[in-house]
C-alpha positions as a Markdown table, in Angstrom:
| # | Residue | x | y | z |
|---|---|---|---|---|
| 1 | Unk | 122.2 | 114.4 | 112.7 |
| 2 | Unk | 119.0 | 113.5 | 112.0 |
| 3 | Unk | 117.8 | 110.4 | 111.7 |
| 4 | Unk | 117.0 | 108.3 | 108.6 |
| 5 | Unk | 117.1 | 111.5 | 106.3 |
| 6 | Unk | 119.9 | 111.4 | 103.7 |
| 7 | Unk | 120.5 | 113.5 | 101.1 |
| 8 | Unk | 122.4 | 112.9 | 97.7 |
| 9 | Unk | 124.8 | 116.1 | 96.9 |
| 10 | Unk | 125.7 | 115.9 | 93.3 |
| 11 | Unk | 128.0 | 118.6 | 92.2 |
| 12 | Unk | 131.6 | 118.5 | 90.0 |
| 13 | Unk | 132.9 | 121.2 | 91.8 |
| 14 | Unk | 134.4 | 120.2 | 95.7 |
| 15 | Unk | 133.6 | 123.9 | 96.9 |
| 16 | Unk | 130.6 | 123.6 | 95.7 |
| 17 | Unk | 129.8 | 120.5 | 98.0 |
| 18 | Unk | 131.7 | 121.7 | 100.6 |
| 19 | Unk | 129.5 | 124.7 | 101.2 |
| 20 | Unk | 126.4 | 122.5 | 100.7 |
| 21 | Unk | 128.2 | 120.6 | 103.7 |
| 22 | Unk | 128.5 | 123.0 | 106.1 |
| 23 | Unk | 125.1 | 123.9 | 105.7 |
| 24 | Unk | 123.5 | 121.1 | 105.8 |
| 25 | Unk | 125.5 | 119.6 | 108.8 |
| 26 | Unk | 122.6 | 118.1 | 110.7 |
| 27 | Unk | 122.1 | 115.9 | 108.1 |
| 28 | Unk | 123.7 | 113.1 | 106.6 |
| 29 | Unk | 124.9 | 113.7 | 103.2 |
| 30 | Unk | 126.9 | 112.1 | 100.4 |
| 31 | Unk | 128.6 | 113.6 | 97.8 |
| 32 | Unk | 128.9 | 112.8 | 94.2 |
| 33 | Unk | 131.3 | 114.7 | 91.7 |
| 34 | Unk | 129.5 | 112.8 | 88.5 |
| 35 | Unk | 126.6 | 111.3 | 87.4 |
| 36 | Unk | 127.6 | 107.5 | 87.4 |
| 37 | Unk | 128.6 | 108.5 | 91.3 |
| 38 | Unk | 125.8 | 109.4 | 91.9 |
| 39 | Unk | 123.8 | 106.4 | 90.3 |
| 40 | Unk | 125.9 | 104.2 | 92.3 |
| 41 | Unk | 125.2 | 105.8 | 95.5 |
| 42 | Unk | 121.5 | 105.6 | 94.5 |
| 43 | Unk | 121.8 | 101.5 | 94.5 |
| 44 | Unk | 123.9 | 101.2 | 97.8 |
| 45 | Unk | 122.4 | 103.6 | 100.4 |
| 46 | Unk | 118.8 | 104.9 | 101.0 |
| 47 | Unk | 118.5 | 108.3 | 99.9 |
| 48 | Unk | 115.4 | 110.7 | 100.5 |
| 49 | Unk | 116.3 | 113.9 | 98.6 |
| 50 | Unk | 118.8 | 114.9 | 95.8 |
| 51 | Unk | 120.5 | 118.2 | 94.9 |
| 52 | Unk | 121.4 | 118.4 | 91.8 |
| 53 | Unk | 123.7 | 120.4 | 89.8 |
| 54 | Unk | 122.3 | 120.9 | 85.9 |
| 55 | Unk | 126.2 | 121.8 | 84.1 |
| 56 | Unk | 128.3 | 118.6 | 84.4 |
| 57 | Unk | 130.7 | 117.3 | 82.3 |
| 58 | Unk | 129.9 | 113.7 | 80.6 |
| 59 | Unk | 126.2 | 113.3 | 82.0 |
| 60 | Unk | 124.0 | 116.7 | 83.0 |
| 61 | Unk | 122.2 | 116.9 | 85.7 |
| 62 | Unk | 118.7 | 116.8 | 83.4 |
| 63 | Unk | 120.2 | 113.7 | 82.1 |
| 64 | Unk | 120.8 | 112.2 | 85.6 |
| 65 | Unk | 117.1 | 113.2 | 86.5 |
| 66 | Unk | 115.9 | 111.0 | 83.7 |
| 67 | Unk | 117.6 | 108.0 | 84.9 |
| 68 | Unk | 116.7 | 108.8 | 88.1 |
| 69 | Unk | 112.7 | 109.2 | 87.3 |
| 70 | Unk | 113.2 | 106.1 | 84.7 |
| 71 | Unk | 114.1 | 103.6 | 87.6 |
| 72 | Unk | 111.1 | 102.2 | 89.8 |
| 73 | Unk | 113.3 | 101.8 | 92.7 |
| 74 | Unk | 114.6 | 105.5 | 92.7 |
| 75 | Unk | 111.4 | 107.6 | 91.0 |
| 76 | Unk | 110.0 | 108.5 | 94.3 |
| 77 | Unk | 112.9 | 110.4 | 95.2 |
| 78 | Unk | 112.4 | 114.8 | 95.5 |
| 79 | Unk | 115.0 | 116.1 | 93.5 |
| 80 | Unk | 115.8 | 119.9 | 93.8 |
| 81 | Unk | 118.0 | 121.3 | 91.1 |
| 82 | Unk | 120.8 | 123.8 | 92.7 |
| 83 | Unk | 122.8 | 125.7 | 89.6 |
| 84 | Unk | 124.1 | 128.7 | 87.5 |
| 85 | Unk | 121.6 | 128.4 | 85.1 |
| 86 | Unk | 118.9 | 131.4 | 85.2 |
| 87 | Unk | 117.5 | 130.9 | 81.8 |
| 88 | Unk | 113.5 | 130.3 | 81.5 |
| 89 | Unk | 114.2 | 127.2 | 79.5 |
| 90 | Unk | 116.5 | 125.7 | 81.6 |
| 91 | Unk | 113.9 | 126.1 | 84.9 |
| 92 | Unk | 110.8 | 124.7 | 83.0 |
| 93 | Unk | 113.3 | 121.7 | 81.9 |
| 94 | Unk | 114.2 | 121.0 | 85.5 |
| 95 | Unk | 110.7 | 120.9 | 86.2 |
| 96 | Unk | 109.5 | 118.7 | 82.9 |
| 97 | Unk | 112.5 | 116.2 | 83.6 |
| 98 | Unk | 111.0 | 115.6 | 87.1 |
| 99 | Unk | 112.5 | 118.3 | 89.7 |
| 100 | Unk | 110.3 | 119.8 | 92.9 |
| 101 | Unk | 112.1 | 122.8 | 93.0 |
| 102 | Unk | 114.7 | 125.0 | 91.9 |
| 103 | Unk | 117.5 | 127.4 | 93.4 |
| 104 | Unk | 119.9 | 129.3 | 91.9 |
| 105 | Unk | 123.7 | 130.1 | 92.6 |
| 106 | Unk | 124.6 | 131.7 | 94.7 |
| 107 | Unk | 122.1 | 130.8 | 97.0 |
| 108 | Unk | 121.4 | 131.9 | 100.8 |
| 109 | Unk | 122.2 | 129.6 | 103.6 |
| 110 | Unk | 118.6 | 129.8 | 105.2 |
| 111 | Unk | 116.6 | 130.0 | 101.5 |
| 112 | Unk | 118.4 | 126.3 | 100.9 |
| 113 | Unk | 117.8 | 125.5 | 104.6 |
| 114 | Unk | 113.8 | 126.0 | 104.5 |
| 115 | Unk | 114.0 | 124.3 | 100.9 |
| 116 | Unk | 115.7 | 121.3 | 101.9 |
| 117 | Unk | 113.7 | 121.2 | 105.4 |
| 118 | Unk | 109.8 | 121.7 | 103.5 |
| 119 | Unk | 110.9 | 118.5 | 100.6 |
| 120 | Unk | 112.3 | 116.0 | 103.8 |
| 121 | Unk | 108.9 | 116.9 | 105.2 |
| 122 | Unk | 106.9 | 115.9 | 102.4 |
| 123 | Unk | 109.0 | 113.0 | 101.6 |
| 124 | Unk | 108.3 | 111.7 | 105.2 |
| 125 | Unk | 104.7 | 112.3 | 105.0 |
| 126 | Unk | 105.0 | 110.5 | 101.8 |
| 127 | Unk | 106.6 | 107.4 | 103.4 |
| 128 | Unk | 104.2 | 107.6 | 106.5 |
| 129 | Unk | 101.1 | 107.5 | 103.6 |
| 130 | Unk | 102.5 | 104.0 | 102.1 |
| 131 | Unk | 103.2 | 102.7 | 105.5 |
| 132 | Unk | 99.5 | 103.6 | 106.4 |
| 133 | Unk | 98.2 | 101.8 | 103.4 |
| 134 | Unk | 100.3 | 99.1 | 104.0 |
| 135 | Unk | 99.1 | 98.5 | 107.8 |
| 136 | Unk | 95.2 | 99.1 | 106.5 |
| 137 | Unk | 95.8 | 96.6 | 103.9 |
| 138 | Unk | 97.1 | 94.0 | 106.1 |
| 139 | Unk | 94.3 | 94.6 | 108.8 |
| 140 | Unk | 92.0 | 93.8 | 106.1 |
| 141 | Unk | 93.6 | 90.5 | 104.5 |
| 142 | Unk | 93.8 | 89.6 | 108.4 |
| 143 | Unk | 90.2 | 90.4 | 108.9 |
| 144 | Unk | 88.6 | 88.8 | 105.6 |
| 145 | Unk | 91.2 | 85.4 | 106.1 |
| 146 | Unk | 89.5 | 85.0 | 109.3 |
| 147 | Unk | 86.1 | 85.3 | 107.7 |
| 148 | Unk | 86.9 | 83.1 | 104.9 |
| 149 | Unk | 88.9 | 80.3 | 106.4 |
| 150 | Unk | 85.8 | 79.8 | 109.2 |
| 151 | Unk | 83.9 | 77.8 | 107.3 |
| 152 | Unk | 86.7 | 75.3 | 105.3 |
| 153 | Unk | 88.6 | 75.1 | 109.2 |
| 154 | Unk | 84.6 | 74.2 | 110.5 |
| 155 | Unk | 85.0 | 71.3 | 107.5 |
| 156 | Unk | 87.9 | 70.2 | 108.4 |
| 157 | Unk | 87.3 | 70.2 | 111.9 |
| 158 | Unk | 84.0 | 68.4 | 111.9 |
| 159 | Unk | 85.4 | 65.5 | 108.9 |
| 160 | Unk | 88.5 | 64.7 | 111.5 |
| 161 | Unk | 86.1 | 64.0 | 114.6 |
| 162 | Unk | 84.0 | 62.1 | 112.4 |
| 163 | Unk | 86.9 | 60.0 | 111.6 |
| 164 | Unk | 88.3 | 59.4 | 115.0 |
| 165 | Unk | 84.4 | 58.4 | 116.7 |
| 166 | Unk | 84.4 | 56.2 | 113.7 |
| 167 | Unk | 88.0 | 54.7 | 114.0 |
| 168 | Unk | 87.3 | 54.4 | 118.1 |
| 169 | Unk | 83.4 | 52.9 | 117.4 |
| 170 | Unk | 84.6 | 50.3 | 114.6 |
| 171 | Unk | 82.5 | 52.1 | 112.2 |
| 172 | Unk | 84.7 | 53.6 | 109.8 |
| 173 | Unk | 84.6 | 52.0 | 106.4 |
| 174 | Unk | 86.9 | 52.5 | 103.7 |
| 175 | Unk | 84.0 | 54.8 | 101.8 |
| 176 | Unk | 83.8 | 56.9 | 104.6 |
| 177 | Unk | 87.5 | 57.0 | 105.4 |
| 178 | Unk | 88.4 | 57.9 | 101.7 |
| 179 | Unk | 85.4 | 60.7 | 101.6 |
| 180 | Unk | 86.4 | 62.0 | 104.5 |
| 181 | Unk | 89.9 | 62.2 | 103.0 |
| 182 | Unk | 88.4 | 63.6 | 99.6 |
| 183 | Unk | 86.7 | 66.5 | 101.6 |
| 184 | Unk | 89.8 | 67.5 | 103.7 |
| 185 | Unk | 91.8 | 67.6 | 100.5 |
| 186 | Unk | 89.5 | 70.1 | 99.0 |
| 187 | Unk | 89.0 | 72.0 | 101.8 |
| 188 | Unk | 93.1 | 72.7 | 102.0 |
| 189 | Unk | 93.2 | 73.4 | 98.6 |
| 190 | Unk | 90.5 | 76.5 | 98.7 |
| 191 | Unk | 92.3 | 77.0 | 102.4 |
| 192 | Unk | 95.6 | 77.7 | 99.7 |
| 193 | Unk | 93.8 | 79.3 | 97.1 |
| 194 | Unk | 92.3 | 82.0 | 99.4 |
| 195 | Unk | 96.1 | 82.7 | 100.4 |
| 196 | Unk | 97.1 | 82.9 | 97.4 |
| 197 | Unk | 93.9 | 85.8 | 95.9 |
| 198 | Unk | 94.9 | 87.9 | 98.8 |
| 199 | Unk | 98.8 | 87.3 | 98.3 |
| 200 | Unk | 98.1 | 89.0 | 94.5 |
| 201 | Unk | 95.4 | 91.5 | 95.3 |
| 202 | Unk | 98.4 | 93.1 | 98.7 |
| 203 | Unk | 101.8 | 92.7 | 97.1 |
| 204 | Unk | 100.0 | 94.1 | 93.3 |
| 205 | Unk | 102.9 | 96.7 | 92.9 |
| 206 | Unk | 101.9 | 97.3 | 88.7 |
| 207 | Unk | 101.4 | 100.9 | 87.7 |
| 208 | Unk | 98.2 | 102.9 | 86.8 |
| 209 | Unk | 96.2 | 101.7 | 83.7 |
| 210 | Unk | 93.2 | 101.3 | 82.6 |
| 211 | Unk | 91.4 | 98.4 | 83.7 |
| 212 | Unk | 88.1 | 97.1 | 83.1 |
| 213 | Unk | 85.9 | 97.5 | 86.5 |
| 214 | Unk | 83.5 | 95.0 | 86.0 |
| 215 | Unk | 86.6 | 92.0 | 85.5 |
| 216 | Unk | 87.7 | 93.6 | 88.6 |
| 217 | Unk | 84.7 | 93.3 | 90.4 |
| 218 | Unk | 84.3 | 89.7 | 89.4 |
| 219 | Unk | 87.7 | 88.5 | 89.9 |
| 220 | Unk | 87.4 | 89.5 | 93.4 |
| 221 | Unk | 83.9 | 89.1 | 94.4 |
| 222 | Unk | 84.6 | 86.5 | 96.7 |
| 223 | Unk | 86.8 | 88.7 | 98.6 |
| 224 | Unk | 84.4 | 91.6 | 98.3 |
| 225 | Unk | 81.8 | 89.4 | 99.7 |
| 226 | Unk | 83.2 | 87.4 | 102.4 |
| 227 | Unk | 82.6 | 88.6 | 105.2 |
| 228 | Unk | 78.8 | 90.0 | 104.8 |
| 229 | Unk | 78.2 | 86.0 | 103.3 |
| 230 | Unk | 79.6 | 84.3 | 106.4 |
| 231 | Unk | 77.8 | 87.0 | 108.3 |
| 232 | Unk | 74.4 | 85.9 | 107.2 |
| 233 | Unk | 73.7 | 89.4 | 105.2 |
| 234 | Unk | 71.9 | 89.5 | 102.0 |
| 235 | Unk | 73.9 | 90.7 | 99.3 |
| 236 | Unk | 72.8 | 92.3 | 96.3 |
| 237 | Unk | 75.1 | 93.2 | 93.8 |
| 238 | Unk | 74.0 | 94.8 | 90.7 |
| 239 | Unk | 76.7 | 95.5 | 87.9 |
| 240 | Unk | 75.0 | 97.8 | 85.2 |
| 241 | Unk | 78.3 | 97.9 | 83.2 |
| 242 | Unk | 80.0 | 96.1 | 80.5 |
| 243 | Unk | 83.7 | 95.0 | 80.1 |
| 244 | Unk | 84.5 | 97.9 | 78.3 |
| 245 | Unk | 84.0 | 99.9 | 80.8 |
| 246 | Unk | 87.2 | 101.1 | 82.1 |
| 247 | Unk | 89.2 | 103.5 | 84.4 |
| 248 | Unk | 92.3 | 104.7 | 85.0 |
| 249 | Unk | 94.0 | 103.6 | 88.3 |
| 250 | Unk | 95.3 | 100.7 | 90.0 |
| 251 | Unk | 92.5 | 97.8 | 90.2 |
| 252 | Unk | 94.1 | 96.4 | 93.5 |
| 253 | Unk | 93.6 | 100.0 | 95.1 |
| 254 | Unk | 90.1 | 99.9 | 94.1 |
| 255 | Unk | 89.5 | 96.9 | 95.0 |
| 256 | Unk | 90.9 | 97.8 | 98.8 |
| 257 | Unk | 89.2 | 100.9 | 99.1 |
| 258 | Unk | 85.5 | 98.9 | 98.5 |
| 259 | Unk | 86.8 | 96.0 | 100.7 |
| 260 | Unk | 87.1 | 98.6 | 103.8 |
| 261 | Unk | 83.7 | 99.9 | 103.2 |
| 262 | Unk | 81.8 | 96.8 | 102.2 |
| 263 | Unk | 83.7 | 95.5 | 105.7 |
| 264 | Unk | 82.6 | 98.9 | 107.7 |
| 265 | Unk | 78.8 | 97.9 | 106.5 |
| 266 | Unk | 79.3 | 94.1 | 108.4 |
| 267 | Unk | 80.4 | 95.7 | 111.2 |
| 268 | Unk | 77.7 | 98.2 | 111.5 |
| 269 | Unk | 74.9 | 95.5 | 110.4 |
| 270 | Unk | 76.5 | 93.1 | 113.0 |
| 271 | Unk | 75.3 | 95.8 | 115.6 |
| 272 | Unk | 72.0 | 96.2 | 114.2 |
| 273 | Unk | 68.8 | 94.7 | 115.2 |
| 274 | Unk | 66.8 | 94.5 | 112.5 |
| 275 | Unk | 66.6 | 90.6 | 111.7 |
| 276 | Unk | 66.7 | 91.6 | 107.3 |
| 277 | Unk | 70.6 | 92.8 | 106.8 |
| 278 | Unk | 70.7 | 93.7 | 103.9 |
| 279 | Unk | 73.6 | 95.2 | 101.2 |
| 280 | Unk | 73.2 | 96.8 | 98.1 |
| 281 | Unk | 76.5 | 97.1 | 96.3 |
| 282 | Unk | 75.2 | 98.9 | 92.8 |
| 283 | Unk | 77.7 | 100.1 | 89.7 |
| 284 | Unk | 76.6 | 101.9 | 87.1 |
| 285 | Unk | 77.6 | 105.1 | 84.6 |
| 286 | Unk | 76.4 | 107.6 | 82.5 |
| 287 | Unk | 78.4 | 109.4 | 79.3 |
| 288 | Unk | 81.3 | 110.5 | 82.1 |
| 289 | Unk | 81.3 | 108.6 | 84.7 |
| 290 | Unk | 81.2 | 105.4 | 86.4 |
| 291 | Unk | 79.6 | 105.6 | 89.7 |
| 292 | Unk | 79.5 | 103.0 | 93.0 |
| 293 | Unk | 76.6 | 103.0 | 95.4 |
| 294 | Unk | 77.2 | 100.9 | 98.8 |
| 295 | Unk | 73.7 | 101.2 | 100.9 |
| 296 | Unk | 73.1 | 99.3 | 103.9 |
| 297 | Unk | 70.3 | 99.3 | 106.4 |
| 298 | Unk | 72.5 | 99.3 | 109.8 |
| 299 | Unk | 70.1 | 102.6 | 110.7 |
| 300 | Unk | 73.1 | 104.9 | 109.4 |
| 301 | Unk | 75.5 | 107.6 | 110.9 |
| 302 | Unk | 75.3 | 109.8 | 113.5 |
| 303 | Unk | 74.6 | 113.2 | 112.2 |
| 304 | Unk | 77.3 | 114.7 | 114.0 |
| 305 | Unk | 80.0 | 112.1 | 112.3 |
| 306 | Unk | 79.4 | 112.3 | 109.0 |
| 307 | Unk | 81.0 | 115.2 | 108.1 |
| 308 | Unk | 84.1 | 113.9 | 110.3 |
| 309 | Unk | 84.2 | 110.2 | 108.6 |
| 310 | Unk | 87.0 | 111.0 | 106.2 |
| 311 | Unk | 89.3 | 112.8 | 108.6 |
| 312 | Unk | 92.6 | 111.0 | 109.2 |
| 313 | Unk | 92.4 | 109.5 | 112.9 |
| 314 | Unk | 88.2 | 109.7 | 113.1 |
| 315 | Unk | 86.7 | 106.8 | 114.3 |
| 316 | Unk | 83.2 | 105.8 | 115.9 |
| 317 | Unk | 84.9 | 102.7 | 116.8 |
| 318 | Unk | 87.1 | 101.7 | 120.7 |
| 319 | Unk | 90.3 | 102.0 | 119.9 |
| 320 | Unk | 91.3 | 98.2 | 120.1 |
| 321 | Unk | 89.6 | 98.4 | 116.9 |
| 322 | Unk | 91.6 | 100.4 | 114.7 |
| 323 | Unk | 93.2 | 104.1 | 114.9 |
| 324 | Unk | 90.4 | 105.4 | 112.3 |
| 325 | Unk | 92.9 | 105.8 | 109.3 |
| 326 | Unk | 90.6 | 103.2 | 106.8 |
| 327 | Unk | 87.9 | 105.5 | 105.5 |
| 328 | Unk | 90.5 | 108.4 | 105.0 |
| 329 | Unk | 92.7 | 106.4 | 103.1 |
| 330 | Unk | 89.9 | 105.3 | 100.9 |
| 331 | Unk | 89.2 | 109.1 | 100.4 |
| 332 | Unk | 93.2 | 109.8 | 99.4 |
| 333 | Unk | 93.3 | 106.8 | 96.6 |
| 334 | Unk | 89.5 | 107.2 | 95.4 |
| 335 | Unk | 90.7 | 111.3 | 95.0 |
| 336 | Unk | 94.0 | 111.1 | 94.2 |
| 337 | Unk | 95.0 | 108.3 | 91.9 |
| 338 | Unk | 91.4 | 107.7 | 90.3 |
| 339 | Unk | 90.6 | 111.7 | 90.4 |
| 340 | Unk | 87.6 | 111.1 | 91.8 |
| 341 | Unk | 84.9 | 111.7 | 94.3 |
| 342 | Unk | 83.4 | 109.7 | 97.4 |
| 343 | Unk | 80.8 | 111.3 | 99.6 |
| 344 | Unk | 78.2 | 109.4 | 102.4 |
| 345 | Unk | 75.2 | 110.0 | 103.8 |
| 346 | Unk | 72.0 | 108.3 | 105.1 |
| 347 | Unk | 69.1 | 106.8 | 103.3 |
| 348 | Unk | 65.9 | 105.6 | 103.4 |
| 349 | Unk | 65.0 | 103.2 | 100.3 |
| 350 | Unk | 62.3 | 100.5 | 99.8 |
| 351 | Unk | 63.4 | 96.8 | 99.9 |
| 352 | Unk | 60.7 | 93.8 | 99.0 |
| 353 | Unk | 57.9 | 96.3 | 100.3 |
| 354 | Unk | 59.4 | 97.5 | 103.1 |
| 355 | Unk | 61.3 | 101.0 | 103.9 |
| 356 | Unk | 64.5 | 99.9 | 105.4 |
| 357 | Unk | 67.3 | 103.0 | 107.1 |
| 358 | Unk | 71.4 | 102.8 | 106.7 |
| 359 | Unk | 74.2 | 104.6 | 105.7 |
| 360 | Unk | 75.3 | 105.3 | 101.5 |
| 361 | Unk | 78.8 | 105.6 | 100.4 |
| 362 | Unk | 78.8 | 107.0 | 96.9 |
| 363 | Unk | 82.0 | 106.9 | 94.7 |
| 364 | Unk | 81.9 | 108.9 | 91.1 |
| 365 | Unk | 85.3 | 108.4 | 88.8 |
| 366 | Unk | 85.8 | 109.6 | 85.7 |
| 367 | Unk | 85.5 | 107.4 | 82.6 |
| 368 | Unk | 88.5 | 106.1 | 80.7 |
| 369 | Unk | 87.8 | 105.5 | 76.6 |
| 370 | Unk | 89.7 | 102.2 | 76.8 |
| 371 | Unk | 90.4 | 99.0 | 78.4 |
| 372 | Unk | 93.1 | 97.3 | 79.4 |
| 373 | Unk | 92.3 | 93.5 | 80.7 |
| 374 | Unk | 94.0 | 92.7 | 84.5 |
């Protein structure tokens, strides 16, 4: 049997099943006879494929599908539809409702095999995705916590020692003892409130919408920003948008996806010599499009990696550092959920009278016509 891959048989006929069965015997599978069966099984075991039969009595299998596609916790789920039915219509509703695929009775043992076999596949490589956005994610609140706790735990720090040379000296007053206090407090409370921005901006599990990128931009500057700030690099940020002007995505994704990069440009800058770091984090649009422009002057790439950055696995950095999976995850979301594009290459641009070198990432997204507020 293999592991972790079970699969949902939904068919009113026991031979039916029972065939299905035998040939899929290195898998685990559970069989449902109905629709509310099957429904139930869906909230009591893990399931990563369905077959499903379309002519049942009670609830059809296009009806199941619905439900199916219509719950959150259960969407995600590949359903192929295994029947009778030959009928155009009844193919291009299987596919409408929400169905990968579709095989018709009677079916071959190795056609329902490869079937069955290719779906798991992708369904894995599915799961693997999330889990890798999920580990890059947390690498990065880990990374930017660090950054932006330094300073308050420096407050805190230095305010306590104060206190205690003062309590063992004789010298600490009741002004400086209550200041002292009044700082600590505060410093706590922006310790809690940093939790609490990166808390929302990793577990935000809302749908695609339309959101307005420059109220995303603001809302999280100080997360944007972080780690360049406490890294003594200039920051320019330049925001040649208004509010209305909106795409269609997930704002937390987009948000991510610039964090990494915006990160990758401290890291490179932290290398650099030059004594002016410098970051020019640009938005702006035309008629179609909103586009992104993050220059800085770390020197730039190596012309042999840049046409390797976006690979899954690529990375310039030792491997203690990471496994290279950041800037191709920021390629998947910026192309697949916002349809868009993200390209780099070096530069050479003029800065306060001087021609400063680095690296540009350049992100182009289509426009949306309107705006939903985050």
């Amino acid at each position: 049997m293999v592991q972790n891959q079970t699969i949902l048989v939904v068919d009113d006929t026991k031979t039916n099943i029972d065939i299905v069965l035998g040939i899929l015997k290195e898998y685990d599978v559970i069989p449902a006879l109905d629709g509310e069966s099957a429904l139930k099984v869906l909230k009591e075991e893990p399931i990563e494929l369905i077959l499903l039969d379309i002519m049942m009595p009670n609830m059809d299998g296009f009806e199941i599908c619905k439900k199916i596609k219509n719950n959150k916790l259960t969407k995600d789920i590949p359903i192929i539809f295994i029947t009778a039915k030959t009928d155009e219509e009844s193919i291009q509703e299987a596919f409408e409702v929400g169905g990968v695929d579709y095989i018709t009775k009677p079916f071959k043992t190795k056609e329902l095999l490869a079937r069955v076999q290719t779906q798991l596949k992708l369904q894995r490589n599915r799961a693997e995705q999330i889990e890798i956005k999920k580990h890059m994610a947390l690498n990065e609140l880990i990374h930017n916590i660090s950054h932006q706790w330094r300073q308050p735990l420096s407050s805190i720090s230095t305010c306590a020692s104060g206190m205690k040379l003062n309590k063992e000296l004789g010298t600490l007053n009741d002004k400086s003892f209550y200041n002292s206090c009044d700082l600590i407090i505060e410093e706590t409370m922006r310790l809690s409130s940093t939790i609490d921005e990166f808390r929302k901006l990793i577990n935000d599990t809302s749908p695609q919408s339309l959101f307005s990128i420059r109220e995303s931009i603001e809302k999280n500057r100080e997360i944007l920003l972080s780690t360049l700030l406490n890294n003594d690099i200039n920051v320019q940020m330049m925001l040649d948008i208004d509010y209305d002007t909106s795409v269609r995505g997930t704002a937390s994704s987009l948000i991510q996806s610039l964090l990494y990069i915006l990160n990758n440009a401290s890291d490179a800058l932290a290398l650099s010599k030059d004594e002016q770091k410098l970051v020019l984090f640009k938005v702006y649009k035309d008629d179609r499009n909103l586009f992104i422009d993050i220059t800085d002057n770390a020197s730039g790439i190596a012309k042999d990696n840049l046409n390797n950055i976006f690979e899954p696995y690529f990375t310039t950095k030792h491997k203690s550092h990471g496994k290279g999976l950041g800037l191709y995850v920021v390629y998947k979301t910026i192309k697949e959920m916002f349809n868009g594009k993200i390209s780099a290459q070096n530069t050479s641009f003029e800065y306060m009278g001087e021609t400063l070198h680095g690296a540009n990432f350049h992100i182009e997204i289509p426009l949306s016509s309107k705006v939903m507020k985050i």
